[in-house]
C-alpha positions as CSV (number, residue, x, y, z in Angstrom):
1,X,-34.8,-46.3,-0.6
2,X,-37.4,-48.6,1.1
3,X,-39.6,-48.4,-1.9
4,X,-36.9,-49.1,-4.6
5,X,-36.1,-51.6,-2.4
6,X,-39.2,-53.4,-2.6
7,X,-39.2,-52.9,-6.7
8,X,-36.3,-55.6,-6.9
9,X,-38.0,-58.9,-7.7
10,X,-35.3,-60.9,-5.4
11,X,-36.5,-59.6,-2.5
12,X,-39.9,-59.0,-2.9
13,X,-41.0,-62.3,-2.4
14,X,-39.0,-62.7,0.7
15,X,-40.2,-59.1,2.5
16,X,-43.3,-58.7,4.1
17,X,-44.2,-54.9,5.1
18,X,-42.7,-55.2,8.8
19,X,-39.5,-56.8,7.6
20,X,-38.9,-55.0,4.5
21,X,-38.7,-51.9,7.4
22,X,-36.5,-53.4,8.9
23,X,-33.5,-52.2,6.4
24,X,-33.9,-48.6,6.8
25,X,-35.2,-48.9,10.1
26,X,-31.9,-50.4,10.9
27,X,-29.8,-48.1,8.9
28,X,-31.6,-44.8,11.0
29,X,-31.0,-46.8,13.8
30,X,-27.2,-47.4,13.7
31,X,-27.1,-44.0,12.8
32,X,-28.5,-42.7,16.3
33,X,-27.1,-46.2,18.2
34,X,-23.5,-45.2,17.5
35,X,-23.3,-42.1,18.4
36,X,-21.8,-41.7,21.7
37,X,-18.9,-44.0,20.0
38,X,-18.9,-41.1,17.5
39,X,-18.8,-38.4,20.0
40,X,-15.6,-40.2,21.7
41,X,-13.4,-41.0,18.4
42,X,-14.8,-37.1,17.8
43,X,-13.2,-36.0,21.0
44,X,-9.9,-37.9,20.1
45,X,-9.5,-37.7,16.5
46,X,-10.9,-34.6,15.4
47,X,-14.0,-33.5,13.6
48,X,-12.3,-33.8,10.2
49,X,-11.1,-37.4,10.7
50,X,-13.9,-39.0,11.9
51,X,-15.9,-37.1,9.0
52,X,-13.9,-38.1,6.6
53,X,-13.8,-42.1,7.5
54,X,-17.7,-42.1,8.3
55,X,-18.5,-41.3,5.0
56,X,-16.1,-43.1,3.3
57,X,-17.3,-46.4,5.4
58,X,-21.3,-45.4,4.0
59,X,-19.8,-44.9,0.8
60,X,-18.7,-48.6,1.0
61,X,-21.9,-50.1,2.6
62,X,-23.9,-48.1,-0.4
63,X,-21.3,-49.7,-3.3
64,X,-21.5,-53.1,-1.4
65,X,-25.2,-53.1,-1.2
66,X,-25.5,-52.9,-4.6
67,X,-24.3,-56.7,-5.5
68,X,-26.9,-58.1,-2.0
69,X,-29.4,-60.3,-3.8
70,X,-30.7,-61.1,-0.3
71,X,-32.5,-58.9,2.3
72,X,-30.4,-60.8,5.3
73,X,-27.1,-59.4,3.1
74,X,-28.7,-56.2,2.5
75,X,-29.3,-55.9,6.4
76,X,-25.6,-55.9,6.8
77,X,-24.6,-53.4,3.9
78,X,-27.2,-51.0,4.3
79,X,-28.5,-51.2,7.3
80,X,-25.2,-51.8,9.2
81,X,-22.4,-50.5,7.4
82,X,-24.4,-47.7,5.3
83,X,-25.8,-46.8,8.6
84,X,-22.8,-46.7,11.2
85,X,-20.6,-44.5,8.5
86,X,-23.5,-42.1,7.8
87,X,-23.5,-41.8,12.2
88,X,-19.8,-41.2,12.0
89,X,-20.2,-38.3,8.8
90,X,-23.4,-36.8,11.0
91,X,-22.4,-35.8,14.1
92,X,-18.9,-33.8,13.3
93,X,-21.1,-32.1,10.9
94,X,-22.9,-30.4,14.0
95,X,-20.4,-30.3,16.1
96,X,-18.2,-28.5,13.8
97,X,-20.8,-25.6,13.8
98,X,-19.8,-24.7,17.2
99,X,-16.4,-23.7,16.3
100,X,-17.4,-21.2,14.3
101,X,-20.5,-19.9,14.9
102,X,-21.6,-18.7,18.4
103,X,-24.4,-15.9,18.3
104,X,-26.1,-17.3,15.4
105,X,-25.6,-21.4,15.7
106,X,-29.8,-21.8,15.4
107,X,-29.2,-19.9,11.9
108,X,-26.2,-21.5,11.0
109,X,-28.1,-25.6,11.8
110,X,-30.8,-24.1,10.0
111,X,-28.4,-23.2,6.6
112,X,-26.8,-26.7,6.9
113,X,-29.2,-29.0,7.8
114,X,-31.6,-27.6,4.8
115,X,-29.4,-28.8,2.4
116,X,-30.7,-32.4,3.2
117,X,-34.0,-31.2,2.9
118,X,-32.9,-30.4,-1.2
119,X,-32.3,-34.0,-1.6
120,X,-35.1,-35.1,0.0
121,X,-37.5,-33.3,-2.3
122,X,-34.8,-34.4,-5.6
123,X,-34.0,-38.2,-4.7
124,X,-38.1,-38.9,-5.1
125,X,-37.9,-38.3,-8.3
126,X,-34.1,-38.8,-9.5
127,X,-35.0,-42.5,-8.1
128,X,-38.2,-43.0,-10.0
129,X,-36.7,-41.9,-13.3
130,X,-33.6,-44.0,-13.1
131,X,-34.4,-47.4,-11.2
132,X,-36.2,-48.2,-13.9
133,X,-34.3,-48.3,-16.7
134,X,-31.3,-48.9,-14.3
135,X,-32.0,-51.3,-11.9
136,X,-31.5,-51.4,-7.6
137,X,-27.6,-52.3,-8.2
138,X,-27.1,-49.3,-10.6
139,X,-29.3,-46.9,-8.2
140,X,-27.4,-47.9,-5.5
141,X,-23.9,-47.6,-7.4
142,X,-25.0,-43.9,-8.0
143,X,-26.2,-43.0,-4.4
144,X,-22.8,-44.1,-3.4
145,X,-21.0,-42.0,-5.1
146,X,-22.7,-38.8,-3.1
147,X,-21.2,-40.0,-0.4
148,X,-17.4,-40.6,-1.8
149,X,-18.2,-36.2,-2.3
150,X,-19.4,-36.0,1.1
151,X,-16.0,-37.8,2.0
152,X,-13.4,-35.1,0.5
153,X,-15.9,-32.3,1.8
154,X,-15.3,-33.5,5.4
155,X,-11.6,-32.7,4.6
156,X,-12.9,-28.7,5.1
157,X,-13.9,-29.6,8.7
158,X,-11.0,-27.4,10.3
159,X,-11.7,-26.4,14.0
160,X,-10.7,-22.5,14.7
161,X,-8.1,-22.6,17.9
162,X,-9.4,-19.9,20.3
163,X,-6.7,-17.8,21.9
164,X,-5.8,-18.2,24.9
165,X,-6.2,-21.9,24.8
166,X,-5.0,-24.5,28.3
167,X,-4.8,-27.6,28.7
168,X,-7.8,-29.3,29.8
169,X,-8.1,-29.9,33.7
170,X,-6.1,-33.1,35.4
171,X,-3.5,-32.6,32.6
172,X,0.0,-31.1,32.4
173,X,1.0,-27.8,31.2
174,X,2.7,-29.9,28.4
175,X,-0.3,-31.7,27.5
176,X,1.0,-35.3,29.9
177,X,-0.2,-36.1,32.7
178,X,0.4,-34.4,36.0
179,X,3.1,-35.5,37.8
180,X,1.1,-37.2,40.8
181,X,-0.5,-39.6,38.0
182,X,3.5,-41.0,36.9
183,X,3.4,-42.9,40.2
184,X,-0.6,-44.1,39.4
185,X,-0.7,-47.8,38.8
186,X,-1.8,-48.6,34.9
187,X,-5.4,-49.7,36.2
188,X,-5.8,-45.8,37.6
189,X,-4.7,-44.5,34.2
190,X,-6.5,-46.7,32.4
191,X,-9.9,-45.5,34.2
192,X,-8.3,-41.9,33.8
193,X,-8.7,-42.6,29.9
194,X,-11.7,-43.9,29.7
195,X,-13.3,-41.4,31.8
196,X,-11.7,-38.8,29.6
197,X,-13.2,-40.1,26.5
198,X,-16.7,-41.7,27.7
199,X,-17.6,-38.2,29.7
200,X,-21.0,-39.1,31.6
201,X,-21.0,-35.5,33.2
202,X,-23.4,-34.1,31.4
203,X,-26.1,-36.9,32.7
204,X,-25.6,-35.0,36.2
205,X,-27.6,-32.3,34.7
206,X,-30.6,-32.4,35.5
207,X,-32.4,-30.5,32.5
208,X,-30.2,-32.7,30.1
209,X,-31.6,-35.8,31.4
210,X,-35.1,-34.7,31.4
211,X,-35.1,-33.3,28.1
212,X,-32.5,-36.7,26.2
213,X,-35.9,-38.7,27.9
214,X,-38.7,-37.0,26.4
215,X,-36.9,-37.1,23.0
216,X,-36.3,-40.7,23.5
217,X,-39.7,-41.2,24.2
218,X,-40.8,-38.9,21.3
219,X,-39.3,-40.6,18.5
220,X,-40.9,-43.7,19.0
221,X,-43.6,-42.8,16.8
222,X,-41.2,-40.0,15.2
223,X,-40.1,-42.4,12.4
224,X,-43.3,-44.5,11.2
225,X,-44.9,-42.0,9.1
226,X,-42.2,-41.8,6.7
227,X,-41.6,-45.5,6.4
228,X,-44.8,-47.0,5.4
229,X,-45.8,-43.4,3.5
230,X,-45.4,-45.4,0.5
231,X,-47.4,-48.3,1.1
232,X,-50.4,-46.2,3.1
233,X,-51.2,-44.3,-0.3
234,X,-51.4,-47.4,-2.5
235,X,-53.6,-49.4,-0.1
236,X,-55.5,-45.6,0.9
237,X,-55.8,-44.0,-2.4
238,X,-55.0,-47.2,-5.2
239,X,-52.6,-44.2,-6.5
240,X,-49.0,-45.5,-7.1
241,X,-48.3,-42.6,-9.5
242,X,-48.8,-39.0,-6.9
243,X,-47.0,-40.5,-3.8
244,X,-43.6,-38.9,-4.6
245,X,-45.5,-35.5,-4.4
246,X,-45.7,-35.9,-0.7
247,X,-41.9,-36.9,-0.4
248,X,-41.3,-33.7,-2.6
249,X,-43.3,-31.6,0.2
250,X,-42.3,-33.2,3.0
251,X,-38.3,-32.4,1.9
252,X,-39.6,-28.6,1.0
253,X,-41.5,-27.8,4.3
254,X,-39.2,-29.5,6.1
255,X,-36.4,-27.1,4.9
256,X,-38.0,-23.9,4.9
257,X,-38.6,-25.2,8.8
258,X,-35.0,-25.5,9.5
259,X,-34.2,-22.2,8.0
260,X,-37.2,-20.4,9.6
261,X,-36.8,-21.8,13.1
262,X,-33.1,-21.7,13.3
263,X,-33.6,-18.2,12.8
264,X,-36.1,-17.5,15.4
265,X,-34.6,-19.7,17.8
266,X,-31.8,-17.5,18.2
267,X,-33.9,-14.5,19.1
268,X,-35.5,-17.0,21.8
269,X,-32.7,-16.8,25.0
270,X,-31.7,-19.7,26.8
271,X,-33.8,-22.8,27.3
272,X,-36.5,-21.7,25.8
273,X,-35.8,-22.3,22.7
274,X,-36.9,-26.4,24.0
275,X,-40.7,-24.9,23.9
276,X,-40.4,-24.6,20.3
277,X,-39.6,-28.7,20.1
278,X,-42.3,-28.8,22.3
279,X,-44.6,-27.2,19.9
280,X,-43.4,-29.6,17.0
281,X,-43.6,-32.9,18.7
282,X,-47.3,-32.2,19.9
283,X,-47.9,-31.0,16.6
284,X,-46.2,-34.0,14.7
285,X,-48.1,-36.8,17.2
286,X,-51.5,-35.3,16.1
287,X,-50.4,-34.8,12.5
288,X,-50.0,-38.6,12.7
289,X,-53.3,-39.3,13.9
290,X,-55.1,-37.3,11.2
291,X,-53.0,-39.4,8.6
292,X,-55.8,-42.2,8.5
293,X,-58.6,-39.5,8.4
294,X,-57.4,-38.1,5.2
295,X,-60.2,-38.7,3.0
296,X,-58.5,-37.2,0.1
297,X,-55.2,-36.9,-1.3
298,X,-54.8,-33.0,-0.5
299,X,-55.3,-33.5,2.7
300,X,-52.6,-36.0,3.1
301,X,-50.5,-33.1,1.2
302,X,-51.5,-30.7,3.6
303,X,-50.7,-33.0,6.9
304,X,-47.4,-33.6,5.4
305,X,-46.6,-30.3,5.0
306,X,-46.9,-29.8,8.4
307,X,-45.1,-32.6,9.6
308,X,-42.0,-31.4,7.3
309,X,-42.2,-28.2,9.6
310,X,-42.3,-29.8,12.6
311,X,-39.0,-32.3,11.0
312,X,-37.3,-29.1,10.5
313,X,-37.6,-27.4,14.0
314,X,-36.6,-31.2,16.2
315,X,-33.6,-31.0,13.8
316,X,-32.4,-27.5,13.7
317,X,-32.9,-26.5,17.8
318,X,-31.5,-29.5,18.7
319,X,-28.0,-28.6,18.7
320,X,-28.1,-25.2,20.2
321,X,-30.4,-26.8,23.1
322,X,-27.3,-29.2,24.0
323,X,-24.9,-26.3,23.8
324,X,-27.2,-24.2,26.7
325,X,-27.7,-27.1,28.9
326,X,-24.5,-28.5,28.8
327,X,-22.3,-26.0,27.6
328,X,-20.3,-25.7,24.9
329,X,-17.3,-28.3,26.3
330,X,-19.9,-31.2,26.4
331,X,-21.7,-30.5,23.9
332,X,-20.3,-33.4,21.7
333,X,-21.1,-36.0,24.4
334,X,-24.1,-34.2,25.3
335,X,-25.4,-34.6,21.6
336,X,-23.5,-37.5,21.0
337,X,-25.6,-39.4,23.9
338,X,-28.9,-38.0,23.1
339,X,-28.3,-39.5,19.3
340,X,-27.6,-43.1,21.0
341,X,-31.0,-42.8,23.0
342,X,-32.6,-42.2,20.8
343,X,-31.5,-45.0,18.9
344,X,-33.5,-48.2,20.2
345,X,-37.4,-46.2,19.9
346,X,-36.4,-44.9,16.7
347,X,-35.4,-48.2,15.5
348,X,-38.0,-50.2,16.5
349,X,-41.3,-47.5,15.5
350,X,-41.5,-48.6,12.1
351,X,-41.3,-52.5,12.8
352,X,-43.7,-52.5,15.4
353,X,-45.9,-50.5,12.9
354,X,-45.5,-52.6,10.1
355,X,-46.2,-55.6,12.7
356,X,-49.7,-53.9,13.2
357,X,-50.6,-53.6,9.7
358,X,-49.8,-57.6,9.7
359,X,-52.3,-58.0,12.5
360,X,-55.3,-55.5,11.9
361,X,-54.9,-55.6,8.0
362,X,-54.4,-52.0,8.0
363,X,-52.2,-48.7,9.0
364,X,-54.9,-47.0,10.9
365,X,-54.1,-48.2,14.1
366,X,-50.4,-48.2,13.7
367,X,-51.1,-44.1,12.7
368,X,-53.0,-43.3,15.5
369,X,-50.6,-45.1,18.1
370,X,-47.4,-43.6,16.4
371,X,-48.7,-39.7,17.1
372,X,-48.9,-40.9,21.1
373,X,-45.1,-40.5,21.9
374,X,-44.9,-37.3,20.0
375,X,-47.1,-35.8,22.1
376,X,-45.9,-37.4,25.6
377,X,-42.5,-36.6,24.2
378,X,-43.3,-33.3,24.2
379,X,-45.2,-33.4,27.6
380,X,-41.8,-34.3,29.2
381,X,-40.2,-31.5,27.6
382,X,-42.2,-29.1,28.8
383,X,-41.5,-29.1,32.4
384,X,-37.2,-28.6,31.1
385,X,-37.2,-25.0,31.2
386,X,-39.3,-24.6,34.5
387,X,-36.5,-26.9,36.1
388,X,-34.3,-24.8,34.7
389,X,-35.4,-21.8,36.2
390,X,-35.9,-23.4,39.6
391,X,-32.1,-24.5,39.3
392,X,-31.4,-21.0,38.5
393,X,-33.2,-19.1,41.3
394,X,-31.3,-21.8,43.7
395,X,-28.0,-20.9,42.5
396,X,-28.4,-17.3,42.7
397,X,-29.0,-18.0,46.1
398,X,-26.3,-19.9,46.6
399,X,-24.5,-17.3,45.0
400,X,-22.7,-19.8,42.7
401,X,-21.4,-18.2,39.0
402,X,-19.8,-21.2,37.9
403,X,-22.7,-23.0,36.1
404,X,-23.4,-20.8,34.1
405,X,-24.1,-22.7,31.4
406,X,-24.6,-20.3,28.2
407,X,-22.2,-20.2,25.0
408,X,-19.0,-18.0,25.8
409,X,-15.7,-17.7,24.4
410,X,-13.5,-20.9,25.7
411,X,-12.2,-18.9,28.8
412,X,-12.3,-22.1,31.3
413,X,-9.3,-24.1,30.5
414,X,-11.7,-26.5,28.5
415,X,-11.1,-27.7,25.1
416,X,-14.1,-27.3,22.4
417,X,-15.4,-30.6,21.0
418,X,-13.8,-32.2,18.4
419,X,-10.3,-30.9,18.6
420,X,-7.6,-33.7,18.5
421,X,-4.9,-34.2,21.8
422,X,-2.7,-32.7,19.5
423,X,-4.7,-29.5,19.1
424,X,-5.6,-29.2,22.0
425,X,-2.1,-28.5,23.6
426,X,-1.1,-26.3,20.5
């Protein structure tokens, strides 16, 4: 969408490559920056609900952005708006994977998350045949109605009740409060709520908070590539006529990676599967330094394809990684935090890359500084499973069962993620 952005002559003059980034920079940021909002109206509303809305509200921001005739509009209807409802349609879509899968959720991210990868690899060149003849307003106009479909699909986001369900802990057997809580003054329940809703237990887990900081720092550099793609192969190569070929196999590697490693990280146990994102991250950060290098076009295919499989295993283990540290209670707030951190780097990559191009008159140095958080990303992330272990060996001589934190069958009085109140004390 960056580069049919840049084909409409009203806002061409005014963008230069950093702030022309800054739209779908923006929009991939709000999508990551409101997500621990999303993982609390999640908690209360309901999976299907907050689906439903979220794509609905990016269905708007998509119809609305096709009458901006400024970029400082189009910053508020694609980047904001677009951005925040496609955060609100994302996250239930993971969460809701937990309620029905459990020995085979790394398959079942895998299935789901590939289908994005299909439109990654059709949009390059649906958008090249019809923005033409078309127009921006018209492209957009189309794009929005994908997500009105996306909007009635949500309505298929029903959680499964497990059996045996109670109501969660600090609450009544009729869903109220307790009865010590009825002579609480409003300012006591009103912190009871919020801590109900913006749960910051999972940040007392060690391994979580290790593992949410070397992502953070990872994705930095995560973004960049795929921004200014489009602009590195006509100032590289002079070619403006082969650079949807590498969008096409970007989209393709990328989904064979989800379905590939979602598979084999369910045959890895526990929190190893966080090696594999290890793997990836050190793998995408030198990918990105060998962008520049490229002295032909193949070999910009080949680096690409690689970076599609790395794409596909970050986004297909992360889930199941948040389920083993956390649980399978937290995991919405667990994910739903990780999502927000991840927000500011993420957001701000492509910018600062595009600020560097500015300055040095070229994307070489903005390449070779965007693979350096990958790899220190993936440093950090190393050391998550040996904590893990260490925290294990301690317990067991403690001789404590209760954190044990692998997926089971809702047997703790807890309620899954994304049921509603009223579910919950069905």
């Amino acid at each position: 969408m960056l580069e049919v952005e840049r084909k409409d002559e009203k806002l061409k003059k005014k963008s230069s490559s950093d702030c022309s980034s800054w739209v779908g920079a923006l929009a991939m940021g709000m999508i990551f920056f409101c997500s621990p909002v999303v993982s609390m109206f999640t908690d209360h509303f309901g999976c299907r609900k907050t689906a439903v809305c979220g794509a609905f509200v990016a269905f708007l921001g998509l119809l609305t952005s096709s009458f901006a005739t400024t970029l400082g509009l189009r910053y508020f209807t694609y980047g904001i708006l677009f951005g925040c409802g496609s955060s609100f349609a994302f996250q239930p879509s993971l969460v809701i994977l937990g309620h029905y899968f459990r020995q085979r959720l790394g398959l079942a991210n895998g299935v789901v998350t590939a289908g994005s990868s299909l439109f990654s690899m059709g949009l390059p060149v649906l958008l090249k045949k019809v923005v033409g003849p078309l127009g921006l307003p018209r492209t957009f106009q189309i794009l929005s109605i994908f997500m009105l479909v996306q909007s009635l699909l949500a309505l298929t986001f029903k959680p499964l009740m497990p059996s045996g369900m109670c109501p969660m802990p600090g609450m009544g057997m009729d869903g109220g409060p307790p009865s010590g809580l009825e002579s609480a003054s409003r300012w006591q329940k009103g912190l009871a709520k919020i801590r109900k809703y913006f749960n910051v237990r999972v940040f007392s887990v060690l391994t979580y908070r290790v593992w949410a900081f070397g992502v953070a720092t990872a994705v930095l550099g995560y973004f960049v590539p795929y921004v200014h793609l489009m602009n590195f192969v006509k100032e590289q190569f002079k070619d403006t006529q082969r650079e949807w070929v590498l969008l096409v196999c970007i989209g393709a590697s990328s989904g064979v990676g989800r379905l590939l490693f979602g598979k084999i990280g369910d045959l890895i146990p526990g929190v190893k599967k966080i090696y594999m994102q290890v793997a990836s991250f050190i793998l995408l950060g030198l990918m990105s330094m060998m962008i520049p290098l490229c002295a032909a076009f193949e070999g910009l295919v080949v680096v690409f394809v690689l970076m599609g499989l790395c794409d596909g295993c970050f986004i297909t283990i992360m889930a199941p990684i948040a389920f083993e540290l956390v649980g399978p209670m937290q995991a919405s707030q667990a994910i739903g935090y990780l999502l927000g951190l991840m927000a500011i780097p993420m957001t701000a990559g492509p910018p600062i890359a595009g600020l560097l191009r500015d300055y040095f008159g070229s994307y070489h140095v903005a390449f070779y500084l965007a693979g350096v958080p990958p790899i220190v990303g993936g440093i950090v992330m190393f050391f998550v499973p040996l904590v893990h272990q260490r925290m294990q060996r301690r317990r067991k001589k403690a001789n404590d069962p209760s954190m044990d934190k692998m997926l089971k069958n809702c047997s703790n009085g807890d309620m899954l993620p994304g049921y509603t109140d009223m579910e919950t004390h069905i």
